[in-house]
N, CA, C and O of each residue as an XYZ file, in Angstrom:
260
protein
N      16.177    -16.420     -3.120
C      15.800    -15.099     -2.649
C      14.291    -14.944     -2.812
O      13.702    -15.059     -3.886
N      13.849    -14.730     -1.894
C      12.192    -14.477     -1.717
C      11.955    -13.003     -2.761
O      12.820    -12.129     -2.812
N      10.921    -12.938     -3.386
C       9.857    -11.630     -3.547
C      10.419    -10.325     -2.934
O      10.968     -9.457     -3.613
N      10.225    -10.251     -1.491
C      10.207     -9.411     -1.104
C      12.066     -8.796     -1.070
O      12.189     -7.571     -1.065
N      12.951     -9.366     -1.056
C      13.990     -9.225     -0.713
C      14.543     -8.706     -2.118
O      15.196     -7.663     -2.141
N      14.251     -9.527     -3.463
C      14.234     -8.963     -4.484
C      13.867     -7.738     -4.715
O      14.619     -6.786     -4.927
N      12.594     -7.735     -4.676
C      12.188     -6.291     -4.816
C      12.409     -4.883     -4.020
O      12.062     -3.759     -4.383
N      13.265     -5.375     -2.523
C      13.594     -4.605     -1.890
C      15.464     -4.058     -2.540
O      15.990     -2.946     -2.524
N      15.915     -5.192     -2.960
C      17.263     -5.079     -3.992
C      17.315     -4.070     -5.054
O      18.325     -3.370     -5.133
N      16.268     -3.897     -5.949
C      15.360     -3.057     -7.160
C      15.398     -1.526     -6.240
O      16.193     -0.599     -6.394
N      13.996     -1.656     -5.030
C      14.856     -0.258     -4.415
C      16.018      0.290     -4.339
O      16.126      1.377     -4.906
N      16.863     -0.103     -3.846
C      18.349     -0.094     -4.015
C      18.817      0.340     -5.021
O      19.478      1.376     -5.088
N      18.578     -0.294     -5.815
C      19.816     -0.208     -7.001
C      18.992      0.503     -8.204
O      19.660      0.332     -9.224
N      17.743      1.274     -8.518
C      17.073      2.085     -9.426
C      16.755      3.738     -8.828
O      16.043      4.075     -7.882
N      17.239      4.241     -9.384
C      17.570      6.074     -9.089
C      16.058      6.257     -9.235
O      15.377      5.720    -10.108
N      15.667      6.980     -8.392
C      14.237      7.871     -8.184
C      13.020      6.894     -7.683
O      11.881      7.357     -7.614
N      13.331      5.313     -7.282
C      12.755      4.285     -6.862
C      12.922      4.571     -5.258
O      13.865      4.144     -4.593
N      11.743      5.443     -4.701
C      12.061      5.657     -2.829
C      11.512      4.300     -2.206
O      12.062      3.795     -1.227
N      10.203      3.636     -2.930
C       9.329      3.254     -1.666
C       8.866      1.749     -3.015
O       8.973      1.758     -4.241
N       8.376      0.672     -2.090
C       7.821     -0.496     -2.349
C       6.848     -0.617     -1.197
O       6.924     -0.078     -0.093
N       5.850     -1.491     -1.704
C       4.937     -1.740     -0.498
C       4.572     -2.799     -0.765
O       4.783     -3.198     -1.911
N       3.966     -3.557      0.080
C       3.021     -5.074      0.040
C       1.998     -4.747      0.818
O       2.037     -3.808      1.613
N       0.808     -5.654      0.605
C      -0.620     -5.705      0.987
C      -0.719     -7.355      1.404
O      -0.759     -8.253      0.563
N      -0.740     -7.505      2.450
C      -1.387     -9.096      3.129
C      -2.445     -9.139      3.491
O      -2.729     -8.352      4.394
N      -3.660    -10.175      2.910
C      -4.739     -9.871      4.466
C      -3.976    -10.501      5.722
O      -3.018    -11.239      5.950
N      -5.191     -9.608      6.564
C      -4.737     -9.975      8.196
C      -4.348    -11.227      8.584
O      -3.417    -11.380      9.375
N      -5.116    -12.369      7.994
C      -4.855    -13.610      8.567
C      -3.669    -13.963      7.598
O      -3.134    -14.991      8.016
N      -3.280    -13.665      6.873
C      -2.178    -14.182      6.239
C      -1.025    -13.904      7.322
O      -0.516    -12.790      7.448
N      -0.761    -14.711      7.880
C       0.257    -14.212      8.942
C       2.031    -14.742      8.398
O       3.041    -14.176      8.815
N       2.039    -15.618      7.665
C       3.099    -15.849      6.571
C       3.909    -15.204      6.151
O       5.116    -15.077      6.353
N       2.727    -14.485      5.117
C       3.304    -13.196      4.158
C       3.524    -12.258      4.970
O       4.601    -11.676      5.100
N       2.582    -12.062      5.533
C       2.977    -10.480      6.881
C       4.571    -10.486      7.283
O       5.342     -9.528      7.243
N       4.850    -11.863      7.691
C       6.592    -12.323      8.538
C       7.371    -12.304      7.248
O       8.173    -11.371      7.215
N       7.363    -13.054      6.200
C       7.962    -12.795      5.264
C       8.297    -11.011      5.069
O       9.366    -10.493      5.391
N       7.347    -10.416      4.589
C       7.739     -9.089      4.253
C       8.558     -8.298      5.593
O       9.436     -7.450      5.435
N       8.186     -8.659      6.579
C       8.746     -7.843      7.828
C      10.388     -8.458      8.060
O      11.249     -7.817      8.662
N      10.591     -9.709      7.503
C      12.049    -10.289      7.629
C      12.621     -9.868      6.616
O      13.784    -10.272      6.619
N      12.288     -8.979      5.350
C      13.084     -8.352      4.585
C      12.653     -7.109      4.623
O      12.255     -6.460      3.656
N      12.758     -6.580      6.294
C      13.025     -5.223      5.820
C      11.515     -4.496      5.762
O      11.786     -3.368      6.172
N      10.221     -4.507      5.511
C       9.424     -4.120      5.833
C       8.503     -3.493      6.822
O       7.868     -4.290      7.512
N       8.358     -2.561      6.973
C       7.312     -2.358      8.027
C       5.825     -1.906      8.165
O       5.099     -1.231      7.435
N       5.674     -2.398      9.120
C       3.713     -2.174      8.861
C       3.422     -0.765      8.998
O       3.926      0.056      9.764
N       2.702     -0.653      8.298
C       2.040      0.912      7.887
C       0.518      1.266      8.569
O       0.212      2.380      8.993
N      -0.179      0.322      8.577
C      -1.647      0.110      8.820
C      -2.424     -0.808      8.406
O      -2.031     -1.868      7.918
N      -3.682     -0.456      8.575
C      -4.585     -1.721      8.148
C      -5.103     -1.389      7.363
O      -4.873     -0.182      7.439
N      -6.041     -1.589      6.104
C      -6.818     -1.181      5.287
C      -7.928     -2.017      5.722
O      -7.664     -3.218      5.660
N      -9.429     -1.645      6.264
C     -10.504     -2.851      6.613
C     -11.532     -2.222      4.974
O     -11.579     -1.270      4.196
N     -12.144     -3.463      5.230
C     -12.614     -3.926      3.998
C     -11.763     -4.111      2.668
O     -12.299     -4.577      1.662
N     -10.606     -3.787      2.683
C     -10.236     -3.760      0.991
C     -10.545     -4.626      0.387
O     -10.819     -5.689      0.944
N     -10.615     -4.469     -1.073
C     -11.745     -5.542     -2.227
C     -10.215     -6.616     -2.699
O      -9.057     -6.278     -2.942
N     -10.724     -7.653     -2.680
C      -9.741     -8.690     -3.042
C     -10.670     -9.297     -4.337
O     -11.731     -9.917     -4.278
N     -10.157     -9.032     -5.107
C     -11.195     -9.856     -5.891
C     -12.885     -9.253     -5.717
O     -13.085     -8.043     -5.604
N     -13.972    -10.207     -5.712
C     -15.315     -9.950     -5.337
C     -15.217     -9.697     -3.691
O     -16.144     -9.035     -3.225
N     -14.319    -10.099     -2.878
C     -14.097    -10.176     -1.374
C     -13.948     -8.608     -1.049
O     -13.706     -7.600     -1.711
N     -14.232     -8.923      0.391
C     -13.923     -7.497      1.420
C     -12.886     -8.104      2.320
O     -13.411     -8.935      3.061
N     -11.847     -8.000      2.475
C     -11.094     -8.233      3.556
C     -10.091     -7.432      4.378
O      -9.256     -6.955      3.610
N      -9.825     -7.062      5.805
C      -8.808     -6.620      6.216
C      -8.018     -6.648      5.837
O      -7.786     -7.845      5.668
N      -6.860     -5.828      5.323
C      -5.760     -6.031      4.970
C      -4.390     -4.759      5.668
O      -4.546     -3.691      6.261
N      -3.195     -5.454      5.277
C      -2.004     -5.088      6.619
C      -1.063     -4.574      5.241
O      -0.571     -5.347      4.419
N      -0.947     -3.000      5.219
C       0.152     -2.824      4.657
C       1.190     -2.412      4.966
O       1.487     -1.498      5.735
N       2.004     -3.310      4.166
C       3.787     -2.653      4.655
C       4.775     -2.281      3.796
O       4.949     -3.152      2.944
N       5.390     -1.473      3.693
C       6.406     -0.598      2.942
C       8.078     -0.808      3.268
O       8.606     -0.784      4.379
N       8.639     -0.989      2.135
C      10.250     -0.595      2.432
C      10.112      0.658      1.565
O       9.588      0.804      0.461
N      10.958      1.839      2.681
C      11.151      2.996      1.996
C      12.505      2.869      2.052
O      13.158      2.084      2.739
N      13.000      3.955      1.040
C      14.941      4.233      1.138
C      15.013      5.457      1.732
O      16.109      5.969      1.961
């Protein structure tokens, strides 16, 4: 079971737990499919967010209940 599917399970099954989210940068196109095959959906982009010392685009996505 992947990360995301786990933690989308945790939604589920913890009382007052509505929402999970993930943060990919843009080019991570991997993680982006990963999170969207369990259930995720894209929310927006965040441009510049700080990764570390970095600025990068980044794609967030949420499972809500």
């Amino acid at each position: 079971m992947s990360c995301p599917a786990a933690a989308k399970r945790k939604v589920q099954k913890v009382s007052g737990l509505r929402r999970i989210q993930g943060l990919a940068r843009m080019e991570n196109t991997a993680s982006i499919r990963v999170l969207e095959k369990n259930g995720y959906q894209r929310e927006g982009v965040l441009r510049g967010y700080p990764f570390g010392r970095e600025f990068h685009d980044a794609v967030m996505l949420a499972a809500v209940r």
